[in-house]
C-alpha positions as CSV (number, residue, x, y, z in Angstrom):
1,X,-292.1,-32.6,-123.7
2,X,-295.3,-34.6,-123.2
3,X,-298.8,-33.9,-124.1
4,X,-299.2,-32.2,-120.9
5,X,-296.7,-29.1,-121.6
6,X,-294.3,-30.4,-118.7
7,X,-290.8,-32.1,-119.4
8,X,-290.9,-35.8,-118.5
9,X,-289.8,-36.9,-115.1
10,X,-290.5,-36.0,-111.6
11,X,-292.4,-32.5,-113.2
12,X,-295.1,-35.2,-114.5
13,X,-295.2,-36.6,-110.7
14,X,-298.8,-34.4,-110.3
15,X,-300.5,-36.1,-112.7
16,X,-300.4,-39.1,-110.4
17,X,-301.5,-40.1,-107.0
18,X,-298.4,-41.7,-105.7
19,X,-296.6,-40.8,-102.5
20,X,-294.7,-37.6,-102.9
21,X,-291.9,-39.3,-100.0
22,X,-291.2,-42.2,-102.7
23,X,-289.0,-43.4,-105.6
24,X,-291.1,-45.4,-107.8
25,X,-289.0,-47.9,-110.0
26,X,-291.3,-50.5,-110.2
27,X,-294.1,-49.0,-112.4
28,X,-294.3,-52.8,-114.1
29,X,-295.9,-55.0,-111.3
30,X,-299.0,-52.6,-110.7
31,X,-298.7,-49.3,-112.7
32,X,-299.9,-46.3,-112.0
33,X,-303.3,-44.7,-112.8
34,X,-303.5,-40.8,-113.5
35,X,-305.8,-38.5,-111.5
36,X,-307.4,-37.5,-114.5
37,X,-308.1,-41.1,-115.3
38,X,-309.2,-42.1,-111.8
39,X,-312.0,-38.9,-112.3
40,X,-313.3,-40.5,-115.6
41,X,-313.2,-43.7,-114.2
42,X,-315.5,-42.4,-111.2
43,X,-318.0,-39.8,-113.8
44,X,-318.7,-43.2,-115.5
45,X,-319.3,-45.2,-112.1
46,X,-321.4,-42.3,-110.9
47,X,-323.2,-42.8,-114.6
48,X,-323.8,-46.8,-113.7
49,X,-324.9,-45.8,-110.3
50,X,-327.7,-43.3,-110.9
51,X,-329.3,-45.1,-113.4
52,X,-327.9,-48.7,-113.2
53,X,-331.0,-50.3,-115.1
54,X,-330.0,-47.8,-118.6
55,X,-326.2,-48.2,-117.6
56,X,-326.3,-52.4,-117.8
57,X,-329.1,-52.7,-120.5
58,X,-328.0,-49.5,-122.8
59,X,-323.7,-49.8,-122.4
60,X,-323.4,-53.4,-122.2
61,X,-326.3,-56.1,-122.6
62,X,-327.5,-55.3,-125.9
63,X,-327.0,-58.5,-128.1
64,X,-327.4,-56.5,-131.3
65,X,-325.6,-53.1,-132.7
66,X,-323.0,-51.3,-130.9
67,X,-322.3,-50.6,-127.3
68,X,-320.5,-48.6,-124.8
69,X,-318.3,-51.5,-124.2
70,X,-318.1,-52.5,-127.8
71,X,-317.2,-49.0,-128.9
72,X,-314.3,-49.4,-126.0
73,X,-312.9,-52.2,-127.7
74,X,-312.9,-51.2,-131.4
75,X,-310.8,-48.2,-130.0
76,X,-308.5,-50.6,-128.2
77,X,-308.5,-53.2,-130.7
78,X,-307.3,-50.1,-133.5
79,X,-304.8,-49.3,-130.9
80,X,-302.9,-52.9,-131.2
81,X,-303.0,-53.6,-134.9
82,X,-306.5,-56.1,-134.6
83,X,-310.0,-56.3,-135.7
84,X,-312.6,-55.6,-132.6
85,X,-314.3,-59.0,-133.4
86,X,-310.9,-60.4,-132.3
87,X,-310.6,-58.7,-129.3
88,X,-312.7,-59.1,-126.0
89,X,-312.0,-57.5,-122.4
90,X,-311.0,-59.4,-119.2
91,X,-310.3,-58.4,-116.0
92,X,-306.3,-59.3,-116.4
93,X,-304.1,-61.0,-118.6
94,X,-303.6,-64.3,-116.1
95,X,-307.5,-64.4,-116.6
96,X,-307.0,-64.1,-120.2
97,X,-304.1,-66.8,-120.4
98,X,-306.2,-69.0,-118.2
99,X,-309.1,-68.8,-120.5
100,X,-307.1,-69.7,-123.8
101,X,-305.4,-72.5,-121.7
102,X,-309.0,-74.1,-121.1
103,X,-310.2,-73.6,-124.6
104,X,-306.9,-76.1,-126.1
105,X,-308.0,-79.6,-126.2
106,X,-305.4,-81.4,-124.0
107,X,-304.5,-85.3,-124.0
108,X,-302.4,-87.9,-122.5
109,X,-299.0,-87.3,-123.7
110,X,-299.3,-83.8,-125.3
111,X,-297.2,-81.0,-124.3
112,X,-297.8,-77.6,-123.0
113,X,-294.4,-75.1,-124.0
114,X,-293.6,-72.5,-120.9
115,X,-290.1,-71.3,-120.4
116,X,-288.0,-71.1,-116.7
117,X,-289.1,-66.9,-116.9
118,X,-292.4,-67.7,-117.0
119,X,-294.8,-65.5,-114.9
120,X,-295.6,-68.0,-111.8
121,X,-299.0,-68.2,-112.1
122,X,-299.2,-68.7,-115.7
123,X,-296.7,-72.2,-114.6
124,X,-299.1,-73.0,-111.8
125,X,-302.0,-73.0,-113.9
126,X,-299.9,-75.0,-116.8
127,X,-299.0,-77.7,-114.4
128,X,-302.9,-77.4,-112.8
129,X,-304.1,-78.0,-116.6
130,X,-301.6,-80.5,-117.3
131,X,-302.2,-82.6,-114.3
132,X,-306.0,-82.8,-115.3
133,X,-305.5,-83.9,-118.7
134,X,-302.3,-85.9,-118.7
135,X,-299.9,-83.8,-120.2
136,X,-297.1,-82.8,-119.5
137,X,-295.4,-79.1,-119.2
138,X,-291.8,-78.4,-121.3
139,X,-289.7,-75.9,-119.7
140,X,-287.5,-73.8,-122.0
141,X,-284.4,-72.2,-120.5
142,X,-283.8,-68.7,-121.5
143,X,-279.8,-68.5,-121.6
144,X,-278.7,-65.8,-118.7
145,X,-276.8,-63.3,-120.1
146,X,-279.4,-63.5,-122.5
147,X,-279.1,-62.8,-126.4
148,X,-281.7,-63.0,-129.5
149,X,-279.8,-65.4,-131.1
150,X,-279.6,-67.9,-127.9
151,X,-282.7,-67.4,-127.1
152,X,-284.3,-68.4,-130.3
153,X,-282.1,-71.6,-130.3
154,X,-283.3,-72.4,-126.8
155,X,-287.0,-72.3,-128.1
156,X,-285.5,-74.5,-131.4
157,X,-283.7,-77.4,-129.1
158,X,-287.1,-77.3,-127.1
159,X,-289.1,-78.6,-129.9
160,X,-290.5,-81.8,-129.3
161,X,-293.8,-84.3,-130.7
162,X,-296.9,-83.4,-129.0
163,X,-296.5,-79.5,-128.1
164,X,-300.0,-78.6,-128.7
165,X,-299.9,-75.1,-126.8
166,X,-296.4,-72.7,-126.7
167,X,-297.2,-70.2,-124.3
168,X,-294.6,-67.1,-125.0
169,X,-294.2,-63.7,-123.3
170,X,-293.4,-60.9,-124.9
171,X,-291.5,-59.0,-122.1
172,X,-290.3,-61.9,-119.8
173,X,-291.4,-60.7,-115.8
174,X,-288.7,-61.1,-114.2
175,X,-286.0,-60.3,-116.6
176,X,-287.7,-57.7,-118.7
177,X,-286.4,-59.6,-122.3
178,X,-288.1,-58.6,-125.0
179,X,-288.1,-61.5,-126.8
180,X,-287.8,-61.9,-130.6
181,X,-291.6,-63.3,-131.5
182,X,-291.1,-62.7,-135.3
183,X,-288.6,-65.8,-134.8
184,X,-289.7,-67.8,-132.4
185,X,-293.8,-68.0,-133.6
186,X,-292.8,-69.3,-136.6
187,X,-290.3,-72.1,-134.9
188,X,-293.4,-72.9,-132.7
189,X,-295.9,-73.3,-135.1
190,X,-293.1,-75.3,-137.3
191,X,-294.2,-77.9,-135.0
192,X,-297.7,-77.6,-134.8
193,X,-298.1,-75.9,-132.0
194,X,-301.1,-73.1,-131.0
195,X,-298.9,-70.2,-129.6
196,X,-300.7,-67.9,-127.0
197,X,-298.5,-64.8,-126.4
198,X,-298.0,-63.3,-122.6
199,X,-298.0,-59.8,-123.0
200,X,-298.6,-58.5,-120.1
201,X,-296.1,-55.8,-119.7
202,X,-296.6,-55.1,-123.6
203,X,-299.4,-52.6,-124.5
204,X,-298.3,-49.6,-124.1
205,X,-294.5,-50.4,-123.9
206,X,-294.4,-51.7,-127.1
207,X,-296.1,-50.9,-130.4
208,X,-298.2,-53.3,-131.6
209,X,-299.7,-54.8,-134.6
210,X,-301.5,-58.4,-133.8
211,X,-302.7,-59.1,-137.4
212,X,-299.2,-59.0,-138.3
213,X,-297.7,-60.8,-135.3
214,X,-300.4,-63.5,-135.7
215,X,-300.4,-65.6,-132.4
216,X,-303.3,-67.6,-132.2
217,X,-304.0,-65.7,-128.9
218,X,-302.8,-62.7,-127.3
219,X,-303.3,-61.3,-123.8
220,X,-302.4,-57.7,-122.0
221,X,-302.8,-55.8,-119.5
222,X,-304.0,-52.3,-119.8
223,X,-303.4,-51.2,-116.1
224,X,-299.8,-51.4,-116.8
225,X,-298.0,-49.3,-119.6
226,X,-301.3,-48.2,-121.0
227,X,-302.5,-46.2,-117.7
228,X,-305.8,-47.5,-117.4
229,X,-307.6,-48.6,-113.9
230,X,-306.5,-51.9,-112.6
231,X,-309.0,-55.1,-113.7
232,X,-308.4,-53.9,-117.4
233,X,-306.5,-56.0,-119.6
234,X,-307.6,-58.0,-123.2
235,X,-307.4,-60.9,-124.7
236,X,-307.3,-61.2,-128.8
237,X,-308.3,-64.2,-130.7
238,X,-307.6,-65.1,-134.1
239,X,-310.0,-66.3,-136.7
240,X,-307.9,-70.1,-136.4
241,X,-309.0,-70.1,-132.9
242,X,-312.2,-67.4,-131.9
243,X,-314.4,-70.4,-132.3
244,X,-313.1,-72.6,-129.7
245,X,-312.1,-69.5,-127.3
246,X,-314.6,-69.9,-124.3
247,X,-315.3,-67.5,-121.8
248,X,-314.2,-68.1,-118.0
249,X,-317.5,-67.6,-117.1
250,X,-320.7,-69.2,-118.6
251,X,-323.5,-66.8,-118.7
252,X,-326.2,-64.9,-121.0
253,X,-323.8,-64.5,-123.6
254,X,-322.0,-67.9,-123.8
255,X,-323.7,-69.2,-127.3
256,X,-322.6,-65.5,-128.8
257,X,-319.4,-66.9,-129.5
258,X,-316.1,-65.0,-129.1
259,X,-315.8,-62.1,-128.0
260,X,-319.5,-61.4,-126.9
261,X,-319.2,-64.1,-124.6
262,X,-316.8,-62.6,-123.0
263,X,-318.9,-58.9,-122.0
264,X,-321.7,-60.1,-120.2
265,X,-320.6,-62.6,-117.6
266,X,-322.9,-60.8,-114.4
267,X,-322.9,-57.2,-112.8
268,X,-319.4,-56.3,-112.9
269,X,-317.9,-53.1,-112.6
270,X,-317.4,-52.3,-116.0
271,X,-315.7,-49.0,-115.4
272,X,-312.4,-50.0,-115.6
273,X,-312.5,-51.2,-119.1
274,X,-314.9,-48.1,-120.3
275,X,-311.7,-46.4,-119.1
276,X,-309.8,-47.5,-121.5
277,X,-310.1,-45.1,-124.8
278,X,-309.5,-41.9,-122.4
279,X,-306.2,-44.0,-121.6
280,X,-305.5,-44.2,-124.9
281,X,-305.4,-41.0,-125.4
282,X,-303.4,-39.9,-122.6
283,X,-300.8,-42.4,-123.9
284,X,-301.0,-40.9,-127.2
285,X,-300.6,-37.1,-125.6
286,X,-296.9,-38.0,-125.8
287,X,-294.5,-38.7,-128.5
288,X,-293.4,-42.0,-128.7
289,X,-290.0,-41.5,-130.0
290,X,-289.4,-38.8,-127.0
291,X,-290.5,-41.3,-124.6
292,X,-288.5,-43.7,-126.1
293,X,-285.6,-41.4,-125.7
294,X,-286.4,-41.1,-121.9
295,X,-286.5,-44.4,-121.3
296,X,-283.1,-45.2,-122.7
297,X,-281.7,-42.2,-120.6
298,X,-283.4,-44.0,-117.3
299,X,-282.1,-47.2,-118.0
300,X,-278.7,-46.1,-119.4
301,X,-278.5,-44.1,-115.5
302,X,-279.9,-47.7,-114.0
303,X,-277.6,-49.3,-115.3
304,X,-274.5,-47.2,-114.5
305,X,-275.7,-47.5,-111.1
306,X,-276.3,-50.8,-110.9
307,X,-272.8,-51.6,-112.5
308,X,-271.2,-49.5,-109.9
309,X,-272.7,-52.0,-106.8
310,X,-271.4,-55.1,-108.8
311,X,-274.4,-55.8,-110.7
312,X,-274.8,-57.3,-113.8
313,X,-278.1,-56.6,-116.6
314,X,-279.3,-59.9,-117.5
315,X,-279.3,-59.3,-121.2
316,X,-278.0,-56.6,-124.0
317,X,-280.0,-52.8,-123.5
318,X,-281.4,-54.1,-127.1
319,X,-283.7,-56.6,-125.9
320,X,-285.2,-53.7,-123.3
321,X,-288.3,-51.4,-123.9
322,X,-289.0,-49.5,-120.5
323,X,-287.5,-51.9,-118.1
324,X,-284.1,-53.5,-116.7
325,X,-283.4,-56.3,-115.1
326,X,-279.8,-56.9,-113.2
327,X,-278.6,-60.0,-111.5
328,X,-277.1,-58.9,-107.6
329,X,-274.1,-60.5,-106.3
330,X,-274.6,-63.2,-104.5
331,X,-272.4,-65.4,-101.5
332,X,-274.9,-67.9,-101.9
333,X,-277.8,-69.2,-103.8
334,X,-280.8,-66.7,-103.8
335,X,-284.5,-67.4,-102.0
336,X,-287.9,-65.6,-102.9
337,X,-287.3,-64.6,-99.2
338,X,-284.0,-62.9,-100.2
339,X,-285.7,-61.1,-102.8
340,X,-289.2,-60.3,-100.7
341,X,-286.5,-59.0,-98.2
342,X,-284.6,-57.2,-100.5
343,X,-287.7,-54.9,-101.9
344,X,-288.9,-54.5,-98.6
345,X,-286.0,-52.8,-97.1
346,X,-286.2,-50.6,-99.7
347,X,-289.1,-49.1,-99.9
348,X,-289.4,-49.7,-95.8
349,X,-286.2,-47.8,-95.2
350,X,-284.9,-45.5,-98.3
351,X,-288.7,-45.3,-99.6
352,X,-287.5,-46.6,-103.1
353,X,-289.8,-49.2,-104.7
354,X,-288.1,-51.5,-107.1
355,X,-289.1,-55.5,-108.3
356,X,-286.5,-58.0,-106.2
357,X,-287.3,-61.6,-107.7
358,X,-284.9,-65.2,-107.2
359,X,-284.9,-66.7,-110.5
360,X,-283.2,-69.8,-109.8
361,X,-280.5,-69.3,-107.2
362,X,-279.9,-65.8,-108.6
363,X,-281.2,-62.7,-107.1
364,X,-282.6,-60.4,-109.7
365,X,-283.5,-56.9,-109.2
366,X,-285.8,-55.3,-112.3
367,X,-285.4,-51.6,-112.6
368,X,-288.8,-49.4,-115.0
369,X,-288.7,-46.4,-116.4
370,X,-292.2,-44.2,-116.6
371,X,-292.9,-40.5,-118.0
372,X,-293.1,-39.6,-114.1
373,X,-289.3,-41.3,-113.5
374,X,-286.5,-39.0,-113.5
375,X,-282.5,-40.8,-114.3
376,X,-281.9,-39.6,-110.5
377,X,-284.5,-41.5,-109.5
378,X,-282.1,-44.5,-110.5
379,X,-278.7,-43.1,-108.9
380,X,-280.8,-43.0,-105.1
381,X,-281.6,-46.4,-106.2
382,X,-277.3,-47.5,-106.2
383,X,-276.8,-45.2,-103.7
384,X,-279.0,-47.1,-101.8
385,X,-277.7,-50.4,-102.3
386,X,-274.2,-49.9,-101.8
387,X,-275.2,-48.1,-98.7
388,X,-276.8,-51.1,-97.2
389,X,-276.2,-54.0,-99.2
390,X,-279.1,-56.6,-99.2
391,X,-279.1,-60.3,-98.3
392,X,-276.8,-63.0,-98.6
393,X,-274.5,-60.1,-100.7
């Protein structure tokens, strides 16, 4: 049962705006915002716009004591294991990579860590950085099927003079790994390198506890797994690296330091991120090890259907949180066209909404579980496929 008296599953599909015609597997690339979250979202946008003046210069400008904003953060910052003065908002965690990216001192000959899963523009933006400063990007490859033990020796044979930045996701977007950071960080930093973790499917999927984990930074997005408004996501800085941690924007706040910096960058709409302790606590409405369960139950009936239309799950169900990934059988070598055509038949003709990516020349298909998903939801998924098969199958 969840905080809202219902069973999980399609009984919780009310608490959400989505289209009562569709099959929602793919909760990871955008989430899903509550209604009763929208509604706060739009009390405290109705706040900023009947008194805008007190709403800027009262919830967010003040350079001394606490704010409305600040007060968001502490709750936020609590929630992941950090101290707020490590923690500021941005609008999403490709922001918040992009900023710890430009606060590394790059040179000729250095090297910037990425692996083959990494999310695209997080490699474009490596190889945009790269190309500016003269260094070079090192691509890890993840072994597919993958396992903890081959994936920590990937990031071990990787090693190399002259990493300066390992950049590291937590859940791997394509794929869904979680991957084992309490053995890779310490092989980074072995090395010397800064290690900024991608989390961006993390918060709220995973418990966290960012003192402990100690990257140098740390980004997520709250508008996945943590039900918040989209443009809500963090980045976390240690103490090692707050100092040299520069905002994306320079304004009123920039000789603050990190994280003021970071709050007052223009008239934004803050409302997204004032969200964020109400999502909090509709996350923490349910019990974590009965959503747990349910999302073992979705992926176990995923995966069963998957299996049954010759796919394969890229890695052990241990390395999963919420979400699956299964590579499709392929005649040929897989294109991003195969897989843009493969999620748009779905949804466009069995109104089923699942992630369809081409990592390699493999076509990958990445299944999530949510409180609103039922196990069924899965089965139309296989049914589906075998029905109608998909590109170059």
């Amino acid at each position: 049962m969840s905080g809202s008296g219902k069973p999980l599953g399609r009984a919780l599909r009310p608490l959400f705006e989505l289209a009562a015609e569709g099959t929602f597997l793919n909760h990871g690339s955008f989430g899903a915002c509550p209604r009763g979250l929208l509604a706060e979202q739009a009390r405290i946008r109705a706040e900023m716009e009947a008194q805008p003046d007190v709403f800027f210069r009262r919830s967010v400008m003040p350079d001394q004591g606490d704010t409305a904003l600040r007060t968001a953060v502490s709750r936020l910052a609590a929630f992941v294991g950090a101290r707020q003065e490590h923690v500021a908002f941005v609008e999403n965690a490709t922001l918040g990579v992009q900023s710890a990216l430009a606060s590394v001192d790059l040179a000729p000959g250095d090297r910037v860590l990425i692996t083959d899963h990494t999310y695209n523009a997080v490699r474009l933006m490596v190889e945009a950085r790269c190309a500016q400063a003269g260094a070079t990007p090192l691509v890890v490859k993840l072994p597919l099927p993958a396992d903890p033990d081959g994936i920590v020796a990937a990031f071990e044979r990787a090693l190399a003079p002259r990493v300066k930045l390992a950049i590291v996701d937590h859940i791997t977007s394509p794929t869904a790994l979680v991957l084992p950071l309490e053995r890779i960080i310490p092989a980074l930093r072995s090395c010397g390198a800064l290690v900024l973790v991608d989390g961006a499917h993390a918060v709220g999927q995973l418990a966290l506890d960012l003192d402990a984990l100690q990257p140098d930074w740390y980004v997520s997005n709250a508008h996945k797994w943590l039900f918040a408004p989209r443009a809500s996501a963090f980045l976390y800085a240690s103490p090692a690296v707050a100092a040299t941690t520069r905002p994306p924007v320079i304004s009123h706040f920039v000789g603050m330091g990190f994280p003021r910096s970071f709050d007052w960058v223009g008239t934004r709409d803050y409302s997204a991120w004032l969200t964020v302790p109400a999502a909090i606590g509709f996350h923490e409405g349910f019990d974590a090890a009965t959503v747990r369960d349910h999302h073992r139950r979705v992926l176990d009936a995923a995966t069963a259907a998957l299996l049954a239309v010759g796919a394969k799950p890229v890695g052990p169900i241990g390395l999963c949180a919420a979400m699956r990934s299964f590579v499709l059988p392929q005649r040929r070598p897989a294109t991003r066209e195969d897989a843009l055509a493969t999620a748009r038949a779905l949804w466009d003709e069995e109104r089923i909404q699942a992630m369809a990516v081409a990592l390699g020349d493999q076509l990958l298909l990445r299944v999530s579980s949510q409180v609103y998903v039922d196990a069924e939801d899965t089965v139309r998924l296989g049914e589906a496929l075998g029905r109608r098969g998909w590109p170059g199958r």
